[in-house]
KOLVO-93804 format. One record per atom (N, C-alpha, C, CB): residue number from 1; x, y, z. Coordinates in Angstrom, 3 decimals, padded with zeros to 6 digits. Glycine has a CB too. Example, Ala and Ser with C-alpha at 12.3 -4.5 7.8 and 13.67 -1.06 7.14 Angstrom:
+-----+----------+----------+----------+
: seq :       c1 :       c2 :       c3 :
+-----+----------+----------+----------+
:   1 :  013.190 : -005.690 :  007.800 :
:   1 :  012.300 : -004.500 :  007.800 :
:   1 :  013.200 : -003.300 :  007.800 :
:   1 :  011.308 : -004.473 :  009.046 :
:   2 :  012.850 : -002.250 :  007.080 :
:   2 :  013.670 : -001.060 :  007.140 :
:   2 :  012.900 :  000.030 :  007.870 :
:   2 :  014.084 : -000.598 :  005.725 :
+-----+----------+----------+----------+
// end
This chain:
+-----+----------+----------+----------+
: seq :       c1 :       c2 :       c3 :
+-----+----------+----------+----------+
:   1 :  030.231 :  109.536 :  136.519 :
:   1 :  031.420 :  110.305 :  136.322 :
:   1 :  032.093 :  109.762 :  135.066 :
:   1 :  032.357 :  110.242 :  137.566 :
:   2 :  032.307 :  110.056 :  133.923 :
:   2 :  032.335 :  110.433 :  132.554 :
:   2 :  034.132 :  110.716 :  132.692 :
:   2 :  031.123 :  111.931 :  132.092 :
:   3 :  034.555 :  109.508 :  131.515 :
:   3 :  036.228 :  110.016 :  131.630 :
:   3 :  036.139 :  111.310 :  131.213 :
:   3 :  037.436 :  109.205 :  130.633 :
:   4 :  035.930 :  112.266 :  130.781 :
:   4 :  036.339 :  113.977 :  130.434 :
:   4 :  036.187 :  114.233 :  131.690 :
:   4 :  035.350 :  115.080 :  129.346 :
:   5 :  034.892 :  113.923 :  132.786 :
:   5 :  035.031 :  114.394 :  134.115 :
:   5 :  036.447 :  114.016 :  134.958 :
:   5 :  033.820 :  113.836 :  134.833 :
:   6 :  036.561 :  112.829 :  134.506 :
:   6 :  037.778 :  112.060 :  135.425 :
:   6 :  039.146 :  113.079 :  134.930 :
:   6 :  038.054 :  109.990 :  134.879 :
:   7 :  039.460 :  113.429 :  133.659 :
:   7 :  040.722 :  114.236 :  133.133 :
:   7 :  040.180 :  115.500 :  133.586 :
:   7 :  041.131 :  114.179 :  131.405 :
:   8 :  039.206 :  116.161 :  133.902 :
:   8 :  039.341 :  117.336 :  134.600 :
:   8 :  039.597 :  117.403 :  135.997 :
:   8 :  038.350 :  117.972 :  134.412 :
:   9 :  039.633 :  116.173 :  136.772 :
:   9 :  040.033 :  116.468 :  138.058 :
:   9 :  041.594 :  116.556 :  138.143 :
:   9 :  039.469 :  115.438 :  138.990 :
:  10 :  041.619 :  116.905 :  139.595 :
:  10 :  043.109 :  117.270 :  139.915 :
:  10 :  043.719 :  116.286 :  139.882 :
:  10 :  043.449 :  117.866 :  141.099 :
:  11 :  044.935 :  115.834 :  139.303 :
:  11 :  045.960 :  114.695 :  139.250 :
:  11 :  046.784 :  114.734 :  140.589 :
:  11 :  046.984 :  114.851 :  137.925 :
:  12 :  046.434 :  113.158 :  140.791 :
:  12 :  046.623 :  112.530 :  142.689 :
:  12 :  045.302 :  112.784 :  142.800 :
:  12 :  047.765 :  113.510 :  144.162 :
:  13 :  044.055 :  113.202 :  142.478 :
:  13 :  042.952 :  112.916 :  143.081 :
:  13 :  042.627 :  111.355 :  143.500 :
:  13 :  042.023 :  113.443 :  142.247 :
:  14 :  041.875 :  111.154 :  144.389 :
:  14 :  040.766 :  110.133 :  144.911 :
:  14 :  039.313 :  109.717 :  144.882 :
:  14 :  040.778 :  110.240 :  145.819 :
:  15 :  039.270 :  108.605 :  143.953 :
:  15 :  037.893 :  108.389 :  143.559 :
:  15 :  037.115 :  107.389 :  144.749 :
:  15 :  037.910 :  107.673 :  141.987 :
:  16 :  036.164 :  107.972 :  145.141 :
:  16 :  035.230 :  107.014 :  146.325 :
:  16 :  033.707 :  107.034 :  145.712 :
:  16 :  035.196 :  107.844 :  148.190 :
:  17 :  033.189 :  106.023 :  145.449 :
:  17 :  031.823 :  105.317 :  145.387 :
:  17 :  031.611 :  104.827 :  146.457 :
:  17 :  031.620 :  104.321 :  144.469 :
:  18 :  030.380 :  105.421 :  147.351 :
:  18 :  029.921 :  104.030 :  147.677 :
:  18 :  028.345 :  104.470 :  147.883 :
:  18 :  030.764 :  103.246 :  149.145 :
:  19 :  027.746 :  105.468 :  146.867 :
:  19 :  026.274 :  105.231 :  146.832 :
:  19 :  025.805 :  104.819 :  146.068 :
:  19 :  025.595 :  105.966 :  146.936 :
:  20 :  025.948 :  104.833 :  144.399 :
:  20 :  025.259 :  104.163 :  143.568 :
:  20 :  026.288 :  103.638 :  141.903 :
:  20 :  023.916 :  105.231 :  143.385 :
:  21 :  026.006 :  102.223 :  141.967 :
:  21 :  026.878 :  101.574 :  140.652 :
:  21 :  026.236 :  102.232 :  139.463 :
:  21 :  026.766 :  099.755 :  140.457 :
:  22 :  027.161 :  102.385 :  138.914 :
:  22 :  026.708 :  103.245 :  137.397 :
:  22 :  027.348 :  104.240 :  137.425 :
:  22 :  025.211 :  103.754 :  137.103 :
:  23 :  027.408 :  105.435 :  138.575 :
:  23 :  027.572 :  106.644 :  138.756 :
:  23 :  028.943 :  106.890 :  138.049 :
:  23 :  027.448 :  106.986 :  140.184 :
:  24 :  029.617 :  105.943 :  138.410 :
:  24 :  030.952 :  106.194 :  137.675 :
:  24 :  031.547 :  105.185 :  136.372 :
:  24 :  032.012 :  106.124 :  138.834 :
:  25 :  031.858 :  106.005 :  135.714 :
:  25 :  032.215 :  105.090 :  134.292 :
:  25 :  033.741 :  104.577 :  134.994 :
:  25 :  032.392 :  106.258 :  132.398 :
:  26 :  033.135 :  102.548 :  134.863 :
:  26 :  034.491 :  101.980 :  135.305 :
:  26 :  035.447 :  102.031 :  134.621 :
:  26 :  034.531 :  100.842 :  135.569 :
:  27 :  035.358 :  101.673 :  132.860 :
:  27 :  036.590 :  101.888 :  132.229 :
:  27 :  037.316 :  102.978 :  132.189 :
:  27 :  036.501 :  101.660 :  131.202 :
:  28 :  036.531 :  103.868 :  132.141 :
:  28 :  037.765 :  105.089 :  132.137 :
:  28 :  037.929 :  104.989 :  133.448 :
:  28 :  037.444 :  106.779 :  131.614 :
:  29 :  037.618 :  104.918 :  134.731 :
:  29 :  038.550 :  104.967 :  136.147 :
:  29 :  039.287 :  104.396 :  136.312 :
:  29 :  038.207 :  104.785 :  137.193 :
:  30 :  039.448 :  102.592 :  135.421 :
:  30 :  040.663 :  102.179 :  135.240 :
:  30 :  041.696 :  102.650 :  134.547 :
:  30 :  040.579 :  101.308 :  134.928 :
:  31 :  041.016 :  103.275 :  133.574 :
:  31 :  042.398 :  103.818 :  132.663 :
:  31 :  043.269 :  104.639 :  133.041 :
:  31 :  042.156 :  104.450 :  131.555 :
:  32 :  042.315 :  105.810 :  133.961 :
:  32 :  042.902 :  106.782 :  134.719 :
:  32 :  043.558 :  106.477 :  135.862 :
:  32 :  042.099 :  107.601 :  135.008 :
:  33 :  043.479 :  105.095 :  136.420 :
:  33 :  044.095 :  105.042 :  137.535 :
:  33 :  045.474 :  104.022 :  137.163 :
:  33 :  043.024 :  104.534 :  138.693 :
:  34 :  045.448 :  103.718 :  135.970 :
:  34 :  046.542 :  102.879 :  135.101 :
:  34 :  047.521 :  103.829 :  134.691 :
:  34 :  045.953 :  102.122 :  133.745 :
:  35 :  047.004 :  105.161 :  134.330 :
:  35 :  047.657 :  106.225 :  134.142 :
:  35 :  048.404 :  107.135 :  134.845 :
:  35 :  047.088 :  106.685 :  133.772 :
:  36 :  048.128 :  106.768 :  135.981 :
:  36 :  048.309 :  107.785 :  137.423 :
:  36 :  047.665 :  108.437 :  137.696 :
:  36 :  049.146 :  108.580 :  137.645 :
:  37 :  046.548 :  109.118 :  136.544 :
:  37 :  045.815 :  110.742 :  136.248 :
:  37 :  044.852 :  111.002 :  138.177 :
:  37 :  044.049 :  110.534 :  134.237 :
:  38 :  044.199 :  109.169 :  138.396 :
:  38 :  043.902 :  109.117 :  139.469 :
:  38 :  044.830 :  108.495 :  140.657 :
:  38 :  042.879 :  108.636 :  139.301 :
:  39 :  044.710 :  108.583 :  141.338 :
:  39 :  045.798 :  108.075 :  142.734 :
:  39 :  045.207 :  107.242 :  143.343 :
:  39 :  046.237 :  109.103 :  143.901 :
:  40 :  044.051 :  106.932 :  143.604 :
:  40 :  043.161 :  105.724 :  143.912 :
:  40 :  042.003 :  105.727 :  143.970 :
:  40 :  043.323 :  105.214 :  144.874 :
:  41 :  041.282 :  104.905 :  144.327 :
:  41 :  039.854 :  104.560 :  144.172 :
:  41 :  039.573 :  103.605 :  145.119 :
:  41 :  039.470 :  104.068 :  142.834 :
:  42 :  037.923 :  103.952 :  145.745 :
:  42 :  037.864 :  102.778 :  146.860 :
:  42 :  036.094 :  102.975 :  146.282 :
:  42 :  038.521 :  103.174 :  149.023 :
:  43 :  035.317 :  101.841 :  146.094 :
:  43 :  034.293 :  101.678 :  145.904 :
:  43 :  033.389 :  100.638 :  146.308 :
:  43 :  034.353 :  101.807 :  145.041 :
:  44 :  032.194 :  100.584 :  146.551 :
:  44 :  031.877 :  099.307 :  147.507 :
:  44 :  030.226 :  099.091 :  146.179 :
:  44 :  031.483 :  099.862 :  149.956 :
:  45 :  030.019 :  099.860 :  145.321 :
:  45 :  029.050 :  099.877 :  144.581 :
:  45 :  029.795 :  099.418 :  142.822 :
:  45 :  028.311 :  101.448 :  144.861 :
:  46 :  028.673 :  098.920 :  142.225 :
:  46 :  029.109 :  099.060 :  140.687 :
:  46 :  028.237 :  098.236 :  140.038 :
:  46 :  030.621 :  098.638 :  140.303 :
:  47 :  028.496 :  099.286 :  138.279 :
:  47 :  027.244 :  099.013 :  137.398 :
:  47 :  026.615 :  097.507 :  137.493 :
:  47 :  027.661 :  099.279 :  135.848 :
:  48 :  027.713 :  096.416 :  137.704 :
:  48 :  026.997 :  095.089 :  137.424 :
:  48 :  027.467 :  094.272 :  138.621 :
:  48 :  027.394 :  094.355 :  135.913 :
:  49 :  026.951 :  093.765 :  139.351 :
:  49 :  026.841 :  093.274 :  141.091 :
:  49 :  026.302 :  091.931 :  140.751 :
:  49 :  025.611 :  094.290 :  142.331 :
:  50 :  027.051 :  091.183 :  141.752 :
:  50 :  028.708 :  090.678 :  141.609 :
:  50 :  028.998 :  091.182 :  140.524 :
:  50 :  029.132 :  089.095 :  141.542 :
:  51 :  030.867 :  091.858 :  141.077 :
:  51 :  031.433 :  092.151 :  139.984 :
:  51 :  031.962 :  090.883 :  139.427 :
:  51 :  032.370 :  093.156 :  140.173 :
:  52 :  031.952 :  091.544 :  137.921 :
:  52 :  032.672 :  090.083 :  137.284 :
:  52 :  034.159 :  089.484 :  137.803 :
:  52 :  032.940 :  090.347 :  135.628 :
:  53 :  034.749 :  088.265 :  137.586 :
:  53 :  035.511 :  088.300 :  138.015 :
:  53 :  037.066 :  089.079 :  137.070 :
:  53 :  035.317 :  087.090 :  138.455 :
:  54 :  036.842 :  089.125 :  135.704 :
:  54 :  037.502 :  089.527 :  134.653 :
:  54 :  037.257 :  090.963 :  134.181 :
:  54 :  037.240 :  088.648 :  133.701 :
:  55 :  036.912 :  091.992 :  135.535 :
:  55 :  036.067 :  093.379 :  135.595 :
:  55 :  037.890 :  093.929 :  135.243 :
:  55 :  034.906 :  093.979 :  137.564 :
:  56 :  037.855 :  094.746 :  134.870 :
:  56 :  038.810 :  095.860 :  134.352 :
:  56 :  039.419 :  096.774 :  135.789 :
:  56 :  037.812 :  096.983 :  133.168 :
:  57 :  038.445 :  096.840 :  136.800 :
:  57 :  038.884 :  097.466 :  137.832 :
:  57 :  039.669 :  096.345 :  138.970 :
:  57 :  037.620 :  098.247 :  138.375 :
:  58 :  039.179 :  095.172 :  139.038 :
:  58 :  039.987 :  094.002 :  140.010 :
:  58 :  041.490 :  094.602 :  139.898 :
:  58 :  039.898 :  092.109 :  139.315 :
:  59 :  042.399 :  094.736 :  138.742 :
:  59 :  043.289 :  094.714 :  138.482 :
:  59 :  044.324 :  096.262 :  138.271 :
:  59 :  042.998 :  093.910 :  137.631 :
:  60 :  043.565 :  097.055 :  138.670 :
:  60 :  043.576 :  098.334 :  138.445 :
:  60 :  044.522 :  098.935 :  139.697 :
:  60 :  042.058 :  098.868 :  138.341 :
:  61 :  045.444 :  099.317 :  139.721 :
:  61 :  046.370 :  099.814 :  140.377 :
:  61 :  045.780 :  100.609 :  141.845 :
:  61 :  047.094 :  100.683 :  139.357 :
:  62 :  046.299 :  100.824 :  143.179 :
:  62 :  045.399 :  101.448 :  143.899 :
:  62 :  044.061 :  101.788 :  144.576 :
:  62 :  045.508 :  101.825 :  143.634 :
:  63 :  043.699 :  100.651 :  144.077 :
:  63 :  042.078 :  100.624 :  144.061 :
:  63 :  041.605 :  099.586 :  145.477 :
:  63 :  041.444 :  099.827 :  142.314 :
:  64 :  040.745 :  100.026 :  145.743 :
:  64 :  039.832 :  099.541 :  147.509 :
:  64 :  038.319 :  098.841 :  146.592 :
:  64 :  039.151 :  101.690 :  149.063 :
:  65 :  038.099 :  097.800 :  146.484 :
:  65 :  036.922 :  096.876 :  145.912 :
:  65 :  036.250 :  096.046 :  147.005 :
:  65 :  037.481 :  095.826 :  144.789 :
:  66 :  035.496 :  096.832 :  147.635 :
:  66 :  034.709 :  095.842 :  148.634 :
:  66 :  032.970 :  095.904 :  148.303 :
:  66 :  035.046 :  096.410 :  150.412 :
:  67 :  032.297 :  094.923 :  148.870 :
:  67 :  030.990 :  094.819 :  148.452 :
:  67 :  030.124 :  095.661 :  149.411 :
:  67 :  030.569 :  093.363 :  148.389 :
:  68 :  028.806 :  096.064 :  148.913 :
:  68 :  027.889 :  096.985 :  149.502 :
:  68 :  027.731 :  097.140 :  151.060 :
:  68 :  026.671 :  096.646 :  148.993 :
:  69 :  028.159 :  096.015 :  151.478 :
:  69 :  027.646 :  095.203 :  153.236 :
:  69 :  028.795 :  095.545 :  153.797 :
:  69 :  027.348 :  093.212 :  153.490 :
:  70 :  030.098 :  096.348 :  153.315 :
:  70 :  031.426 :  096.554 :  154.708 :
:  70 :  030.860 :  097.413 :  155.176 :
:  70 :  033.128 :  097.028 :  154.514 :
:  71 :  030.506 :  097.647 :  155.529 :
:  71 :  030.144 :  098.711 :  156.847 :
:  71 :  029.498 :  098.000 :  157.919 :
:  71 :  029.075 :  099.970 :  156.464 :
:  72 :  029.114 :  096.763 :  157.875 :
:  72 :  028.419 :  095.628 :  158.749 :
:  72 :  029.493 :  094.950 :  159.509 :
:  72 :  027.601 :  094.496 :  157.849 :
:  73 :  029.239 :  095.161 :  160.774 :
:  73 :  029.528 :  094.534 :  162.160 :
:  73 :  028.757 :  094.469 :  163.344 :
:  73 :  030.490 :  095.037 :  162.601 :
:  74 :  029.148 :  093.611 :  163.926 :
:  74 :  028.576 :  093.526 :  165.236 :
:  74 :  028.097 :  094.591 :  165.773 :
:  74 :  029.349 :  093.087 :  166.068 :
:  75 :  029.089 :  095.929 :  165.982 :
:  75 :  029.110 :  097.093 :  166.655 :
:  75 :  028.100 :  098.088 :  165.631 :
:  75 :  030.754 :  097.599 :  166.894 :
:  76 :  028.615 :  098.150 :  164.424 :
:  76 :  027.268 :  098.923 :  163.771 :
:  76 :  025.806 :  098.114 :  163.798 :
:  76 :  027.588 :  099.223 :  162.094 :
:  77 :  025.890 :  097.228 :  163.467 :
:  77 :  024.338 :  096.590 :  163.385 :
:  77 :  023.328 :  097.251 :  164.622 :
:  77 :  024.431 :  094.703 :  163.644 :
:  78 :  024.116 :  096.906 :  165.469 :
:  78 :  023.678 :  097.331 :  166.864 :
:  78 :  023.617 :  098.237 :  167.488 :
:  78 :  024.045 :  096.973 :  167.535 :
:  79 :  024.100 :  099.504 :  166.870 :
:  79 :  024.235 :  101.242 :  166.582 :
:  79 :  022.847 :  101.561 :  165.614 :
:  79 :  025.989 :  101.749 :  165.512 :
:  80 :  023.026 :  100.620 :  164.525 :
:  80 :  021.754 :  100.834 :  163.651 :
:  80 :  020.481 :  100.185 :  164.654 :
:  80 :  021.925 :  099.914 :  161.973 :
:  81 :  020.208 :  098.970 :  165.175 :
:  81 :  019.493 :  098.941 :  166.000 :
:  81 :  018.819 :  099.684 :  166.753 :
:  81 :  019.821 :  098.534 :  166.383 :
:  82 :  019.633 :  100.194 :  167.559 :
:  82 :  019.591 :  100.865 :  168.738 :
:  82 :  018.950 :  102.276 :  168.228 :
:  82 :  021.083 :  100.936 :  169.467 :
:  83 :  019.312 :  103.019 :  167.150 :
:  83 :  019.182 :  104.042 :  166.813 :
:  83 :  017.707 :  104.152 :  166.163 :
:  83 :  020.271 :  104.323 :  166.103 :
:  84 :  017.016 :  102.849 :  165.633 :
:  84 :  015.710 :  102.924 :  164.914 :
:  84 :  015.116 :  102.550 :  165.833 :
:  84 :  015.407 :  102.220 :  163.698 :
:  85 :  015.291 :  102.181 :  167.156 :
:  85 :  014.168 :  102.282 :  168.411 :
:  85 :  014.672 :  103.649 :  168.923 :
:  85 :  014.228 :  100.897 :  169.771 :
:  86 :  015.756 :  104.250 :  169.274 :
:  86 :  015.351 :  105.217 :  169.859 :
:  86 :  014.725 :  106.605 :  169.330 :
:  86 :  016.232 :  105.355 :  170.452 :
:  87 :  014.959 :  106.196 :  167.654 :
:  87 :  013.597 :  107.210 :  167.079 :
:  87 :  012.299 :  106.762 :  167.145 :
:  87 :  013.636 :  107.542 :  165.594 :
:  88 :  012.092 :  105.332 :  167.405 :
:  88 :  010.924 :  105.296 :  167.007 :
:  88 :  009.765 :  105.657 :  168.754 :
:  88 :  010.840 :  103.623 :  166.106 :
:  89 :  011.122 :  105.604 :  169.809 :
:  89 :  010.449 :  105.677 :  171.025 :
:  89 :  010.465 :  107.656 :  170.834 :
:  89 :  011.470 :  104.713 :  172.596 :
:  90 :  010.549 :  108.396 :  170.309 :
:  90 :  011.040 :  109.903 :  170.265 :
:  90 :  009.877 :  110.103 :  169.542 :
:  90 :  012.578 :  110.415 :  169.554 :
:  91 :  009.382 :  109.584 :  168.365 :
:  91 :  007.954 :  109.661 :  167.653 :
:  91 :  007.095 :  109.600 :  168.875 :
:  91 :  007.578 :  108.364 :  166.498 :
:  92 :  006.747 :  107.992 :  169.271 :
:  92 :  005.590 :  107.914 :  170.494 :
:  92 :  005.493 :  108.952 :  171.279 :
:  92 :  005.761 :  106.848 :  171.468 :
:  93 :  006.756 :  109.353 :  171.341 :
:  93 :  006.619 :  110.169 :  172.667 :
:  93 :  006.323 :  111.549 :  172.502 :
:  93 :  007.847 :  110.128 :  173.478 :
:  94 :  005.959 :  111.764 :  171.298 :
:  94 :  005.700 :  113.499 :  170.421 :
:  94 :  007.019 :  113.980 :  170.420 :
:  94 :  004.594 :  114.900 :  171.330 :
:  95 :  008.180 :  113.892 :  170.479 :
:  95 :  009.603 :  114.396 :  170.685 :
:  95 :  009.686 :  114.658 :  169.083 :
:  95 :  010.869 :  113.202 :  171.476 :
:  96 :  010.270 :  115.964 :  168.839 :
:  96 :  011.111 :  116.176 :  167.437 :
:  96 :  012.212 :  114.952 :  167.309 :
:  96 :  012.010 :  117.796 :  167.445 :
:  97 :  012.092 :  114.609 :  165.934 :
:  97 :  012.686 :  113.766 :  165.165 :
:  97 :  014.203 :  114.193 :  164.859 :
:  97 :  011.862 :  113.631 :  164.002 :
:  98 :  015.472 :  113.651 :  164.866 :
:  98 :  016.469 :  114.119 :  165.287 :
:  98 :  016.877 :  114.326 :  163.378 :
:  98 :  017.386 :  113.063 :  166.550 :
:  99 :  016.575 :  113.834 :  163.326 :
:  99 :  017.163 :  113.132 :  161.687 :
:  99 :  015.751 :  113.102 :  160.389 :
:  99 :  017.759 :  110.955 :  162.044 :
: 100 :  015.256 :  113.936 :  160.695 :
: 100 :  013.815 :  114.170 :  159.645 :
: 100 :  014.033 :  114.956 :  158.728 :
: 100 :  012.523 :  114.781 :  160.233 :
: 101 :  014.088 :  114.166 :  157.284 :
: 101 :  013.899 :  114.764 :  156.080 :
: 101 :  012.823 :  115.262 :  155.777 :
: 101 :  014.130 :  114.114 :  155.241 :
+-----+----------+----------+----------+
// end
């Protein structure tokens, strides 16, 4: 996402990453969110991992900076668990696949 993309969105928009670093150009999301143009940002991905500590976005007004792994807990791990045996017992068993690309 390309600052000209970022100035064409709606002002008070909300920027969310969290599939792939790069996707969004960080300097201009800081600028835009220094600006107001954006209203916040929450991202758990980015171009260079670990972010630096002197990254342009740390400091960036509004902004949610967590690393790739928040979505990890006790309770999901064990949702994810649970969920790749009970496809994999739905295969054995000739059962349609719930979730097949």
């Amino acid at each position: 996402m390309s600052g000209a993309v970022l100035r064409r969105m709606r002002r008070g928009a909300v920027v969310v990453n969290v599939s792939r670093g790069g996707l969004v150009d960080e300097q201009a999301l800081a600028e835009a969110l220094r600006s107001g143009h954006i209203a916040g940002a929450a991202l758990d991905v980015f171009a260079e991992e670990p972010l630096p500590a002197e990254h342009v976005l740390r400091d960036a007004p509004h902004t949610i900076l967590t690393p790739h792994i928040a979505w990890r807990s006790a309770t999901s791990l064990g949702a994810l668990q649970d969920g790749a045996v009970a496809r994999a017992r739905r295969a054995l068993a000739g059962e349609p696949l719930l979730d097949l690309v």
